[in-house]
C-alpha positions, -999 to 999 in steps of 0.1 A, spaced: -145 -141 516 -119 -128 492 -108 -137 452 -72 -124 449 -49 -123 416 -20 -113 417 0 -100 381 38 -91 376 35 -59 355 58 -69 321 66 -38 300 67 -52 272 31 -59 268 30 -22 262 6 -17 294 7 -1 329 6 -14 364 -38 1 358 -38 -24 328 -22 -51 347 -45 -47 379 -77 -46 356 -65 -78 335 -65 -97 373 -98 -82 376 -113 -96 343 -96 -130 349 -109 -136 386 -148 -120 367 -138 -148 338 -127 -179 351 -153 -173 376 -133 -173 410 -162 -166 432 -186 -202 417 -172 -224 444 -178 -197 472 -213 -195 469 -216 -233 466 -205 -228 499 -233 -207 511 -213 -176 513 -236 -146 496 -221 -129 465 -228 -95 485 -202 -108 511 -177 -119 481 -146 -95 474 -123 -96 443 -92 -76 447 -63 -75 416 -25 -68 425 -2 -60 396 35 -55 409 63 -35 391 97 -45 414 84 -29 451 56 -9 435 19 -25 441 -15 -18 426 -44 -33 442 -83 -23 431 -115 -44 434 -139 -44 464 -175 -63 458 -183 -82 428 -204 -57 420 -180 -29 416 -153 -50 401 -179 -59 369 -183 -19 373 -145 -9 370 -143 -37 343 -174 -17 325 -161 14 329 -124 1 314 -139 -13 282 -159 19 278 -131 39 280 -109 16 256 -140 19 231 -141 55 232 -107 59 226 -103 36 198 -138 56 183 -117 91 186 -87 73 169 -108 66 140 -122 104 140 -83 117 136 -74 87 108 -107 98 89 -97 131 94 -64 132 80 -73 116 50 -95 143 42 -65 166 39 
């Protein structure tokens, strides 16, 4: 059994069609898609969550299990941390001079 969200890619938000995919992602994980499948009875190993962002014909679909959705989620606030960490670093620094 499947979760889709699909997203329209809008430049202006500053993104890209990754961002996009990974905010259908977070909403399917938030708004928690997948409760009324397993009050079903379907397992939450058999559960997929796949996002779609869309820029005119050009399509970006990621997910798979629940599992590696919270994973590429994980993975995608990591990376933001990280970045905004080294962003710091290079403000600090240049105030030094």
């Amino acid at each position: 059994m499947e979760n889709l969200e699909f997203k329209v890619y809008d430049w202006t938000d500053g993104g890209n069609l990754s961002a996009t995919v990974l905010t259908a992602l977070k909403q399917i994980v938030e708004k928690n898609y997948s409760t009324s499948l397993i009050d079903e009875g379907f397992l939450k190993e058999n559960i997929r969550a796949y996002g779609f962002a869309f820029e005119g014909k050009t399509v970006l679909i990621d997910g798979g299990d629940l599992q590696k959705v919270n994973l590429i989620i994980k993975t995608a606030e990591e990376k933001k941390a990280a970045r905004k960490v080294l962003a710091k670093k290079k403000t600090a620094k240049r105030k030094c001079r």
